[in-house]
N, C-alpha and C positions, 0 to 999 in steps of 0.2 A: 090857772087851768092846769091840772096834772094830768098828762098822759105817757104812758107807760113806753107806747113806741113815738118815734122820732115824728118832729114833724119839720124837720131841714136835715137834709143829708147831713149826717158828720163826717170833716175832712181825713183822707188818710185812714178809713175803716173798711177798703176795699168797695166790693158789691154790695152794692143795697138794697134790701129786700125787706127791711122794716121802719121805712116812711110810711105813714100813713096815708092812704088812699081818697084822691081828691085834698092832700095835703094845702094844695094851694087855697083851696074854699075855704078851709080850715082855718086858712093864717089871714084871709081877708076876713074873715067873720067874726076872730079872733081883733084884729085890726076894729073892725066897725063894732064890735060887744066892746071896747076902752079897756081891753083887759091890759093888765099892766105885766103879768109875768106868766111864764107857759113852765113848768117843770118836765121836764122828760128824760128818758136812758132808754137802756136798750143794748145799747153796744160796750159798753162799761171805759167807757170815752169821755171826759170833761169837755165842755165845749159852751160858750157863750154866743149868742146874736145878741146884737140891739136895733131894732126899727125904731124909734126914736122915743116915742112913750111904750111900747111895747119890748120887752126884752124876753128871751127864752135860754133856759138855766141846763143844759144836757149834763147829767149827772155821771161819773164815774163808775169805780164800784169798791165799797169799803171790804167786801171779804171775799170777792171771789179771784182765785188762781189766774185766772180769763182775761189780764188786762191788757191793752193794746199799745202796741208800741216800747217807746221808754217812760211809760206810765207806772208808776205806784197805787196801790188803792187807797184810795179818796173817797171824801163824801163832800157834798157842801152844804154851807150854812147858811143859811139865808135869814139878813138881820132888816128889819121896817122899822125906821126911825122919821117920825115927823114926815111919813106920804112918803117918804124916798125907800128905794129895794137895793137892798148890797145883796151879792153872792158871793159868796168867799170860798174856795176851793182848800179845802184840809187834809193834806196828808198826813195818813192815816200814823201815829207816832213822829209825826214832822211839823212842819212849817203850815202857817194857813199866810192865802194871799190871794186877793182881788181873783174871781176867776176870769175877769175881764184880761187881764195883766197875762194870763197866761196866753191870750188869743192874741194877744199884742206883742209877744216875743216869743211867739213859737215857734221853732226850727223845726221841718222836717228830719229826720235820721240822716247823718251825712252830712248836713249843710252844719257852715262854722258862721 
């Protein structure tokens, strides 16, 4: 399922004012349709969930100025091998790496 604005807050992007409306209906129905992956951005923010067979990919942004944080522009890749879905997060002239990995070792700004 590709949708353009978010449909879970992303962390650390201040105010939110582009979730999607009835977000919640969305991710149960999303949930009960067996959908397996949700693409979306919006805030030009990397970010993964996983609900268990369902996971959702929040995409960066490969060329805009706009990024948040201590963010570089990124884009992901998203590889389907044998029913299974990787997201890989790649920066942009950099490194690529699990975007799962990135939610699993992310420090706020400040914190060591």
């Amino acid at each position: 399922l590709a949708m353009h604005h978010h449909l879970i807050g992303v962390p650390d992007t201040g105010t939110d004012r582009v979730t999607v409306i009835d977000s919640g209906d969305v991710l149960r129905s999303a949930l009960a349709s067996k959908i397996d992956l949700v693409i979306c951005g919006h805030k030009h923010r990397p970010w993964f969930w996983n609900f268990g067979n369902l996971s959702i990919a929040n995409a960066g942004t490969a060329s805009s100025e706009r990024v948040r944080g201590l963010f570089e522009n990124t884009y992901n890749i998203i590889t389907i091998d044998k029913g299974k879905i990787r997201v890989d997060l790649k920066i942009v002239g950099g490194k690529r790496i699990p975007l799962q990995d990135l939610v699993e070792n992310y420090k706020r700004f400040g914190e060591e």
